[in-house]
C-alpha positions as CSV (number, residue, x, y, z in Angstrom):
1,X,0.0,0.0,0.0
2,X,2.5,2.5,1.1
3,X,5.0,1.2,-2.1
4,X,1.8,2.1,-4.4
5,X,1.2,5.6,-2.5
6,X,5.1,6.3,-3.0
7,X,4.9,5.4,-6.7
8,X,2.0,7.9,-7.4
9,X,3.4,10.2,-5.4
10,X,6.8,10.3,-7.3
11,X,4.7,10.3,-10.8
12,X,3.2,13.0,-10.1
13,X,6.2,15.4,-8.7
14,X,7.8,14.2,-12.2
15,X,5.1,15.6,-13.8
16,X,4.9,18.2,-12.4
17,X,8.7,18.8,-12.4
18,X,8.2,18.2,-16.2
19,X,5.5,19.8,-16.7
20,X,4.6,22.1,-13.8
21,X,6.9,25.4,-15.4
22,X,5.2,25.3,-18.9
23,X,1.8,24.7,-17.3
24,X,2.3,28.0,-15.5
25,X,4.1,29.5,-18.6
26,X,1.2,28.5,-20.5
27,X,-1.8,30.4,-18.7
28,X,0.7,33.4,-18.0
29,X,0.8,33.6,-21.9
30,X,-2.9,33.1,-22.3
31,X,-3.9,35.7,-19.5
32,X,-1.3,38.5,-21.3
33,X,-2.6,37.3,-24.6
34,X,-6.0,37.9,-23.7
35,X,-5.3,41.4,-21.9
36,X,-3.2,42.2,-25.2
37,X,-5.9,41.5,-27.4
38,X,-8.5,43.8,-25.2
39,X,-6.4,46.7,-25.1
40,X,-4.6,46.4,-28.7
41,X,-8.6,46.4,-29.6
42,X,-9.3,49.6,-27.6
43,X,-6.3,51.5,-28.5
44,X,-6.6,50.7,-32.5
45,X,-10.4,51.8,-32.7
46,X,-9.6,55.2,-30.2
47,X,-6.7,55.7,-32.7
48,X,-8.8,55.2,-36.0
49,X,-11.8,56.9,-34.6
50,X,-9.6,59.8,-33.3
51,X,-7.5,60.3,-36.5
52,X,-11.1,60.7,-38.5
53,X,-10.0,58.5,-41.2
54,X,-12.4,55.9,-40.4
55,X,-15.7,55.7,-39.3
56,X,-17.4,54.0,-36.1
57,X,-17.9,51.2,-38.5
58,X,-15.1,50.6,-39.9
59,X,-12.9,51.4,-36.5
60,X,-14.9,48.5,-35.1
61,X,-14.2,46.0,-37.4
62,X,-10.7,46.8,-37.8
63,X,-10.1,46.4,-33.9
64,X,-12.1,43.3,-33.5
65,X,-10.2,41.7,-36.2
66,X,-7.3,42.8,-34.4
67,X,-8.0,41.3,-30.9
68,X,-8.8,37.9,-32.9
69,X,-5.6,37.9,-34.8
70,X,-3.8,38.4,-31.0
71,X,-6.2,35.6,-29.8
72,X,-5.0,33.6,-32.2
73,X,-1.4,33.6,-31.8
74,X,-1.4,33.4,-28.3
75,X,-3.5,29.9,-28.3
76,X,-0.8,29.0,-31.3
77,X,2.0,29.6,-28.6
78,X,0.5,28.1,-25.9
79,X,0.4,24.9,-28.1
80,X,3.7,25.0,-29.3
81,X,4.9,25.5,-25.9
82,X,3.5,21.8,-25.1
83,X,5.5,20.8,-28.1
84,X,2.8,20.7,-30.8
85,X,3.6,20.9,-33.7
86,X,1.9,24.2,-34.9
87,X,3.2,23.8,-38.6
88,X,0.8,20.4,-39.2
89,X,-2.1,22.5,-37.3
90,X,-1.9,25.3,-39.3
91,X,-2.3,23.1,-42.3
92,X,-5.3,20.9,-40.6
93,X,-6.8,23.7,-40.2
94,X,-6.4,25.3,-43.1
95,X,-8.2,21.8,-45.0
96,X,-10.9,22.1,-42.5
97,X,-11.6,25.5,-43.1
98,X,-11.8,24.6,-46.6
99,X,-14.3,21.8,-45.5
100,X,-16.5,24.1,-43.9
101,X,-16.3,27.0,-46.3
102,X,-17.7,24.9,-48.9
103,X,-20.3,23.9,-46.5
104,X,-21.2,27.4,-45.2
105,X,-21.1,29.6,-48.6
106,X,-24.6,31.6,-47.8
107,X,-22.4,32.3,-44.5
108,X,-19.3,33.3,-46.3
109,X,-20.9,35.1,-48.9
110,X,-22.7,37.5,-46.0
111,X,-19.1,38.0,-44.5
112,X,-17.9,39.2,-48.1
113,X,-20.6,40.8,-48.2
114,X,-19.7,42.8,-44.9
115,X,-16.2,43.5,-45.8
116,X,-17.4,45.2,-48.6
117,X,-20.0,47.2,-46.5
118,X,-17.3,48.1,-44.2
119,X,-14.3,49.5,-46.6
120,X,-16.7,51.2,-49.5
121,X,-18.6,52.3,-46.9
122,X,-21.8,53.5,-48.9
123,X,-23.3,54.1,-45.8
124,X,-22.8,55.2,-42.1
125,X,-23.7,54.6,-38.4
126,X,-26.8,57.1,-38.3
127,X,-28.1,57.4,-42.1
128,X,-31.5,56.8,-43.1
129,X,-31.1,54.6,-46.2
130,X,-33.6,52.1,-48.4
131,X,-31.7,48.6,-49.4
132,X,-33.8,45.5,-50.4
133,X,-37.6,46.8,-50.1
134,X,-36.9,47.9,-46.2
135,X,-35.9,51.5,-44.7
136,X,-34.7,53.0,-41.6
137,X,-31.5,53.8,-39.8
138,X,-28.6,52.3,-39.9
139,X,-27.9,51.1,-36.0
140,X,-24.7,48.7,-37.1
141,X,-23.3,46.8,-39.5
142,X,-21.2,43.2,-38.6
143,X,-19.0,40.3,-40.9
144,X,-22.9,39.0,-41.2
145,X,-25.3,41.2,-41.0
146,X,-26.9,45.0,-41.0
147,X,-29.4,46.2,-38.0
148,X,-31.3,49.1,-38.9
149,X,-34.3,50.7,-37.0
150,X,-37.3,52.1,-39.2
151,X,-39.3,55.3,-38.4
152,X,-41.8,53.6,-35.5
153,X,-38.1,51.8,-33.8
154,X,-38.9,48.7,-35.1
155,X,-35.7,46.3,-35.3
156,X,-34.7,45.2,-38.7
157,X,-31.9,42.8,-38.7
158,X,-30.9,41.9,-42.6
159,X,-27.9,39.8,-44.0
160,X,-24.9,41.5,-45.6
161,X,-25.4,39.4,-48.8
162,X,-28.9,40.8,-49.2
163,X,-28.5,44.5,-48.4
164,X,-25.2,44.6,-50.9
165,X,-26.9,43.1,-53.6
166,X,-29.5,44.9,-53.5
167,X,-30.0,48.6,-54.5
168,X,-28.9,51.3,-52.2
169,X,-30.9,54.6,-51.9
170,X,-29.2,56.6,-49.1
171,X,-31.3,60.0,-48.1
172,X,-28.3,61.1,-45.8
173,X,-25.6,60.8,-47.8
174,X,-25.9,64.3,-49.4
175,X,-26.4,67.6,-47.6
176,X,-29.0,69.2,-48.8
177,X,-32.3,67.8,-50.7
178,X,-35.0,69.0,-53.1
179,X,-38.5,68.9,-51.4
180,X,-41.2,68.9,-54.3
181,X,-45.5,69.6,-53.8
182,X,-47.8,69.8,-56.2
183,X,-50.6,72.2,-55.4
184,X,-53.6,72.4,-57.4
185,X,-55.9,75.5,-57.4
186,X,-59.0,76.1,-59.8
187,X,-59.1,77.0,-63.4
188,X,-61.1,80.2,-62.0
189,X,-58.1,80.9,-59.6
190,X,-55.3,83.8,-60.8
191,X,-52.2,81.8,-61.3
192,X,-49.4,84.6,-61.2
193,X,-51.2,85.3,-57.7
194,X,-51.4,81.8,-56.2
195,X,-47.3,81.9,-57.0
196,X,-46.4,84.4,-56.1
197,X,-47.7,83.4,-52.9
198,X,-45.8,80.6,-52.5
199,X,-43.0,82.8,-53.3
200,X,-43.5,84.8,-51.0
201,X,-43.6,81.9,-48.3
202,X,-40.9,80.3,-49.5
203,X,-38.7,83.5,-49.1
204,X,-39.9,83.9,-45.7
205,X,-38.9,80.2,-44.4
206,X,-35.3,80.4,-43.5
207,X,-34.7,76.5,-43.7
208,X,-35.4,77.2,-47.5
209,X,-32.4,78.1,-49.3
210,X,-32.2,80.6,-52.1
211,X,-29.3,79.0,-54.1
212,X,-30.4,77.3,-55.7
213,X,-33.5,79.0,-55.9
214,X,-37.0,77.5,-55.3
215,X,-38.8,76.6,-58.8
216,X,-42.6,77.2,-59.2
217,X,-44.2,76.3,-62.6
218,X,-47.1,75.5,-63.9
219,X,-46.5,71.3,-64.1
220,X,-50.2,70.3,-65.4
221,X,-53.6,71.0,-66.6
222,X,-55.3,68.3,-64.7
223,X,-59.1,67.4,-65.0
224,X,-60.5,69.6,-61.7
225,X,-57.5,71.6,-61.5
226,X,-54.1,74.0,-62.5
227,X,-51.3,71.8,-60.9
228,X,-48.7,73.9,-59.7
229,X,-45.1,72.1,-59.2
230,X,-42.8,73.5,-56.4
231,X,-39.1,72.7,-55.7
232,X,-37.6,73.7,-52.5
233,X,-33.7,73.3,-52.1
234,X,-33.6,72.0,-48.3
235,X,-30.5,70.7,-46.1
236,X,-31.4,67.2,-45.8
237,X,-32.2,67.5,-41.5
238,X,-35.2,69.9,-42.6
239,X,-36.8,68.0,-45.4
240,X,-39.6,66.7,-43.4
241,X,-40.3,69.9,-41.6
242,X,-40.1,72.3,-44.6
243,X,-42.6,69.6,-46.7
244,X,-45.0,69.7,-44.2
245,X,-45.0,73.0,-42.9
246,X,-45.0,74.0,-46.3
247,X,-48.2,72.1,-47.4
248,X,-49.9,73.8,-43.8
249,X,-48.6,77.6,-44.8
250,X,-49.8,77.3,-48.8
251,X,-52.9,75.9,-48.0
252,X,-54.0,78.3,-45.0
253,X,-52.4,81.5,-47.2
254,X,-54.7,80.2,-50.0
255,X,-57.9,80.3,-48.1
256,X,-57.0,83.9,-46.8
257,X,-56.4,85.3,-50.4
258,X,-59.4,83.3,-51.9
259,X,-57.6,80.4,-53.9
260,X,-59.4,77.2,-54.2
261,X,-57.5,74.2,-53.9
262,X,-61.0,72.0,-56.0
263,X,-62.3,68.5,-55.5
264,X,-62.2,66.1,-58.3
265,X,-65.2,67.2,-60.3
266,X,-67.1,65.7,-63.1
267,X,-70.0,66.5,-65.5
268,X,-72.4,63.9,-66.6
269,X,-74.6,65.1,-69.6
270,X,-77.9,62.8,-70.0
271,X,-77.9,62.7,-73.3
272,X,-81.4,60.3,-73.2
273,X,-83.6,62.1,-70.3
274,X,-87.2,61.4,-69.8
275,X,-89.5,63.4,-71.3
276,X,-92.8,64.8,-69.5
Protein backbone atom coordinates (compact mmCIF):
# COMPACT_ATOMS: atom_id res chain seq x y z
CA UNK A 1 0.00 0.00 0.00
CA UNK A 2 2.50 2.48 1.06
CA UNK A 3 4.95 1.25 -2.14
CA UNK A 4 1.76 2.15 -4.38
CA UNK A 5 1.25 5.63 -2.51
CA UNK A 6 5.10 6.31 -3.04
CA UNK A 7 4.87 5.35 -6.68
CA UNK A 8 1.97 7.88 -7.38
CA UNK A 9 3.43 10.24 -5.37
CA UNK A 10 6.79 10.30 -7.31
CA UNK A 11 4.75 10.33 -10.78
CA UNK A 12 3.25 13.00 -10.09
CA UNK A 13 6.22 15.44 -8.67
CA UNK A 14 7.79 14.16 -12.20
CA UNK A 15 5.13 15.62 -13.82
CA UNK A 16 4.94 18.22 -12.37
CA UNK A 17 8.68 18.82 -12.36
CA UNK A 18 8.22 18.15 -16.18
CA UNK A 19 5.49 19.76 -16.69
CA UNK A 20 4.63 22.05 -13.85
CA UNK A 21 6.86 25.40 -15.40
CA UNK A 22 5.18 25.26 -18.85
CA UNK A 23 1.78 24.66 -17.33
CA UNK A 24 2.32 28.03 -15.46
CA UNK A 25 4.07 29.55 -18.65
CA UNK A 26 1.23 28.53 -20.53
CA UNK A 27 -1.82 30.42 -18.68
CA UNK A 28 0.68 33.38 -17.97
CA UNK A 29 0.83 33.58 -21.91
CA UNK A 30 -2.91 33.05 -22.26
CA UNK A 31 -3.85 35.70 -19.46
CA UNK A 32 -1.29 38.50 -21.27
CA UNK A 33 -2.65 37.35 -24.62
CA UNK A 34 -6.04 37.92 -23.66
CA UNK A 35 -5.25 41.44 -21.93
CA UNK A 36 -3.23 42.20 -25.16
CA UNK A 37 -5.86 41.46 -27.43
CA UNK A 38 -8.49 43.80 -25.24
CA UNK A 39 -6.38 46.67 -25.13
CA UNK A 40 -4.59 46.39 -28.72
CA UNK A 41 -8.56 46.43 -29.56
CA UNK A 42 -9.27 49.64 -27.64
CA UNK A 43 -6.30 51.50 -28.50
CA UNK A 44 -6.63 50.68 -32.49
CA UNK A 45 -10.37 51.78 -32.75
CA UNK A 46 -9.57 55.18 -30.17
CA UNK A 47 -6.66 55.66 -32.69
CA UNK A 48 -8.80 55.20 -35.95
CA UNK A 49 -11.75 56.89 -34.61
CA UNK A 50 -9.63 59.84 -33.31
CA UNK A 51 -7.52 60.26 -36.55
CA UNK A 52 -11.15 60.73 -38.55
CA UNK A 53 -9.96 58.52 -41.22
CA UNK A 54 -12.44 55.88 -40.45
CA UNK A 55 -15.70 55.71 -39.27
CA UNK A 56 -17.44 53.96 -36.14
CA UNK A 57 -17.85 51.23 -38.46
CA UNK A 58 -15.07 50.59 -39.86
CA UNK A 59 -12.93 51.36 -36.49
CA UNK A 60 -14.88 48.46 -35.08
CA UNK A 61 -14.21 45.97 -37.38
CA UNK A 62 -10.65 46.76 -37.84
CA UNK A 63 -10.11 46.39 -33.93
CA UNK A 64 -12.11 43.35 -33.53
CA UNK A 65 -10.18 41.71 -36.18
CA UNK A 66 -7.27 42.78 -34.40
CA UNK A 67 -8.05 41.25 -30.87
CA UNK A 68 -8.77 37.93 -32.89
CA UNK A 69 -5.59 37.86 -34.82
CA UNK A 70 -3.83 38.44 -30.99
CA UNK A 71 -6.16 35.63 -29.78
CA UNK A 72 -5.01 33.61 -32.16
CA UNK A 73 -1.39 33.64 -31.77
CA UNK A 74 -1.40 33.38 -28.32
CA UNK A 75 -3.46 29.95 -28.31
CA UNK A 76 -0.85 29.01 -31.30
CA UNK A 77 2.00 29.61 -28.58
CA UNK A 78 0.48 28.08 -25.89
CA UNK A 79 0.36 24.93 -28.12
CA UNK A 80 3.71 25.04 -29.34
CA UNK A 81 4.90 25.53 -25.86
CA UNK A 82 3.51 21.77 -25.11
CA UNK A 83 5.49 20.82 -28.05
CA UNK A 84 2.75 20.72 -30.75
CA UNK A 85 3.65 20.93 -33.75
CA UNK A 86 1.93 24.21 -34.93
CA UNK A 87 3.16 23.84 -38.58
CA UNK A 88 0.85 20.42 -39.19
CA UNK A 89 -2.07 22.51 -37.31
CA UNK A 90 -1.88 25.34 -39.32
CA UNK A 91 -2.28 23.12 -42.28
CA UNK A 92 -5.31 20.92 -40.60
CA UNK A 93 -6.83 23.67 -40.15
CA UNK A 94 -6.45 25.35 -43.12
CA UNK A 95 -8.17 21.83 -44.96
CA UNK A 96 -10.94 22.06 -42.52
CA UNK A 97 -11.65 25.51 -43.14
CA UNK A 98 -11.76 24.59 -46.61
CA UNK A 99 -14.34 21.83 -45.49
CA UNK A 100 -16.48 24.05 -43.93
CA UNK A 101 -16.29 26.99 -46.29
CA UNK A 102 -17.74 24.93 -48.86
CA UNK A 103 -20.29 23.87 -46.51
CA UNK A 104 -21.24 27.38 -45.18
CA UNK A 105 -21.12 29.57 -48.64
CA UNK A 106 -24.61 31.56 -47.77
CA UNK A 107 -22.43 32.32 -44.48
CA UNK A 108 -19.34 33.35 -46.31
CA UNK A 109 -20.92 35.10 -48.91
CA UNK A 110 -22.73 37.51 -46.00
CA UNK A 111 -19.05 37.98 -44.46
CA UNK A 112 -17.91 39.16 -48.05
CA UNK A 113 -20.63 40.75 -48.18
CA UNK A 114 -19.68 42.75 -44.93
CA UNK A 115 -16.19 43.50 -45.79
CA UNK A 116 -17.39 45.18 -48.59
CA UNK A 117 -20.02 47.17 -46.54
CA UNK A 118 -17.31 48.11 -44.17
CA UNK A 119 -14.34 49.49 -46.65
CA UNK A 120 -16.71 51.15 -49.50
CA UNK A 121 -18.61 52.28 -46.95
CA UNK A 122 -21.82 53.45 -48.90
CA UNK A 123 -23.26 54.07 -45.78
CA UNK A 124 -22.82 55.21 -42.11
CA UNK A 125 -23.75 54.58 -38.41
CA UNK A 126 -26.75 57.09 -38.28
CA UNK A 127 -28.11 57.43 -42.12
CA UNK A 128 -31.48 56.76 -43.07
CA UNK A 129 -31.13 54.59 -46.22
CA UNK A 130 -33.56 52.12 -48.38
CA UNK A 131 -31.73 48.64 -49.39
CA UNK A 132 -33.76 45.46 -50.39
CA UNK A 133 -37.62 46.77 -50.08
CA UNK A 134 -36.86 47.91 -46.23
CA UNK A 135 -35.92 51.55 -44.73
CA UNK A 136 -34.70 52.98 -41.62
CA UNK A 137 -31.52 53.79 -39.84
CA UNK A 138 -28.62 52.29 -39.94
CA UNK A 139 -27.87 51.06 -36.01
CA UNK A 140 -24.67 48.66 -37.10
CA UNK A 141 -23.33 46.81 -39.49
CA UNK A 142 -21.19 43.18 -38.58
CA UNK A 143 -19.04 40.26 -40.90
CA UNK A 144 -22.90 38.97 -41.22
CA UNK A 145 -25.34 41.22 -41.00
CA UNK A 146 -26.89 45.03 -40.96
CA UNK A 147 -29.39 46.15 -37.99
CA UNK A 148 -31.26 49.13 -38.91
CA UNK A 149 -34.31 50.67 -37.03
CA UNK A 150 -37.26 52.10 -39.18
CA UNK A 151 -39.34 55.30 -38.41
CA UNK A 152 -41.84 53.63 -35.49
CA UNK A 153 -38.08 51.84 -33.79
CA UNK A 154 -38.86 48.65 -35.14
CA UNK A 155 -35.73 46.27 -35.27
CA UNK A 156 -34.69 45.19 -38.73
CA UNK A 157 -31.89 42.78 -38.72
CA UNK A 158 -30.87 41.87 -42.64
CA UNK A 159 -27.94 39.77 -44.05
CA UNK A 160 -24.89 41.46 -45.61
CA UNK A 161 -25.41 39.40 -48.76
CA UNK A 162 -28.89 40.81 -49.25
CA UNK A 163 -28.47 44.52 -48.44
CA UNK A 164 -25.20 44.65 -50.87
CA UNK A 165 -26.87 43.12 -53.58
CA UNK A 166 -29.49 44.94 -53.49
CA UNK A 167 -29.98 48.58 -54.50
CA UNK A 168 -28.85 51.33 -52.15
CA UNK A 169 -30.95 54.58 -51.95
CA UNK A 170 -29.22 56.63 -49.08
CA UNK A 171 -31.28 60.01 -48.06
CA UNK A 172 -28.29 61.13 -45.82
CA UNK A 173 -25.60 60.81 -47.76
CA UNK A 174 -25.92 64.27 -49.41
CA UNK A 175 -26.35 67.57 -47.63
CA UNK A 176 -28.98 69.23 -48.79
CA UNK A 177 -32.28 67.78 -50.67
CA UNK A 178 -35.03 68.95 -53.08
CA UNK A 179 -38.51 68.94 -51.42
CA UNK A 180 -41.23 68.94 -54.33
CA UNK A 181 -45.48 69.56 -53.76
CA UNK A 182 -47.81 69.79 -56.15
CA UNK A 183 -50.60 72.22 -55.40
CA UNK A 184 -53.63 72.40 -57.37
CA UNK A 185 -55.89 75.47 -57.44
CA UNK A 186 -59.01 76.07 -59.82
CA UNK A 187 -59.15 76.97 -63.36
CA UNK A 188 -61.14 80.22 -62.03
CA UNK A 189 -58.08 80.92 -59.60
CA UNK A 190 -55.27 83.84 -60.79
CA UNK A 191 -52.20 81.77 -61.35
CA UNK A 192 -49.44 84.65 -61.24
CA UNK A 193 -51.16 85.28 -57.74
CA UNK A 194 -51.41 81.82 -56.25
CA UNK A 195 -47.25 81.92 -57.03
CA UNK A 196 -46.36 84.41 -56.07
CA UNK A 197 -47.73 83.37 -52.85
CA UNK A 198 -45.79 80.59 -52.48
CA UNK A 199 -43.00 82.77 -53.29
CA UNK A 200 -43.48 84.83 -50.97
CA UNK A 201 -43.60 81.88 -48.32
CA UNK A 202 -40.88 80.26 -49.50
CA UNK A 203 -38.68 83.51 -49.08
CA UNK A 204 -39.87 83.89 -45.71
CA UNK A 205 -38.88 80.22 -44.36
CA UNK A 206 -35.30 80.43 -43.46
CA UNK A 207 -34.66 76.54 -43.73
CA UNK A 208 -35.37 77.22 -47.46
CA UNK A 209 -32.40 78.05 -49.27
CA UNK A 210 -32.24 80.58 -52.09
CA UNK A 211 -29.30 78.97 -54.07
CA UNK A 212 -30.42 77.34 -55.70
CA UNK A 213 -33.49 79.04 -55.94
CA UNK A 214 -37.04 77.51 -55.34
CA UNK A 215 -38.79 76.64 -58.76
CA UNK A 216 -42.63 77.23 -59.24
CA UNK A 217 -44.15 76.29 -62.58
CA UNK A 218 -47.12 75.47 -63.95
CA UNK A 219 -46.48 71.30 -64.14
CA UNK A 220 -50.24 70.34 -65.40
CA UNK A 221 -53.65 71.05 -66.65
CA UNK A 222 -55.34 68.32 -64.72
CA UNK A 223 -59.05 67.36 -65.04
CA UNK A 224 -60.50 69.59 -61.65
CA UNK A 225 -57.55 71.55 -61.46
CA UNK A 226 -54.11 73.97 -62.55
CA UNK A 227 -51.29 71.84 -60.91
CA UNK A 228 -48.72 73.95 -59.70
CA UNK A 229 -45.13 72.14 -59.16
CA UNK A 230 -42.77 73.54 -56.38
CA UNK A 231 -39.11 72.73 -55.73
CA UNK A 232 -37.57 73.66 -52.46
CA UNK A 233 -33.65 73.30 -52.09
CA UNK A 234 -33.60 72.02 -48.30
CA UNK A 235 -30.47 70.71 -46.10
CA UNK A 236 -31.43 67.22 -45.84
CA UNK A 237 -32.25 67.51 -41.46
CA UNK A 238 -35.19 69.93 -42.56
CA UNK A 239 -36.77 67.95 -45.43
CA UNK A 240 -39.63 66.68 -43.45
CA UNK A 241 -40.34 69.91 -41.57
CA UNK A 242 -40.10 72.35 -44.63
CA UNK A 243 -42.59 69.57 -46.74
CA UNK A 244 -45.04 69.71 -44.16
CA UNK A 245 -45.02 72.98 -42.92
CA UNK A 246 -45.04 74.03 -46.32
CA UNK A 247 -48.22 72.10 -47.42
CA UNK A 248 -49.93 73.77 -43.77
CA UNK A 249 -48.60 77.60 -44.82
CA UNK A 250 -49.77 77.31 -48.77
CA UNK A 251 -52.94 75.93 -48.00
CA UNK A 252 -54.05 78.28 -44.96
CA UNK A 253 -52.37 81.46 -47.17
CA UNK A 254 -54.70 80.15 -49.99
CA UNK A 255 -57.92 80.30 -48.08
CA UNK A 256 -57.02 83.89 -46.82
CA UNK A 257 -56.40 85.29 -50.40
CA UNK A 258 -59.44 83.29 -51.92
CA UNK A 259 -57.65 80.43 -53.91
CA UNK A 260 -59.36 77.24 -54.20
CA UNK A 261 -57.48 74.16 -53.95
CA UNK A 262 -61.03 72.01 -55.99
CA UNK A 263 -62.26 68.53 -55.48
CA UNK A 264 -62.20 66.08 -58.32
CA UNK A 265 -65.23 67.18 -60.31
CA UNK A 266 -67.08 65.68 -63.06
CA UNK A 267 -69.96 66.53 -65.47
CA UNK A 268 -72.41 63.86 -66.56
CA UNK A 269 -74.59 65.13 -69.64
CA UNK A 270 -77.91 62.79 -69.99
CA UNK A 271 -77.88 62.65 -73.33
CA UNK A 272 -81.42 60.31 -73.22
CA UNK A 273 -83.64 62.10 -70.33
CA UNK A 274 -87.18 61.43 -69.76
CA UNK A 275 -89.53 63.42 -71.28
CA UNK A 276 -92.77 64.81 -69.54
Amino acid sequence: MNDSLEETMKMVIDFITMYGLQVVAAIIILIVGFWFAGFAKKKVEKGLLRSGKADEMLAGFLSALIKYIVIAVTVLAVLNKFGVETTSLIAVMGAAGLAIGLALQGTLSNVAAGVMLLFLRPFKVGHFVEVGGQAGTIKNVSLFTTEMATGDNVKIIMPNSQVWGSAIKNFSANATRRVDLLMGISYEDDIDQAMAVIETLAKEDGRIKQDPLPVLAVGELADSSVNLIVRLWVDSADYWGVKWDMTKKIKQTFDEKGISIPYPQRVVHHVNADKE
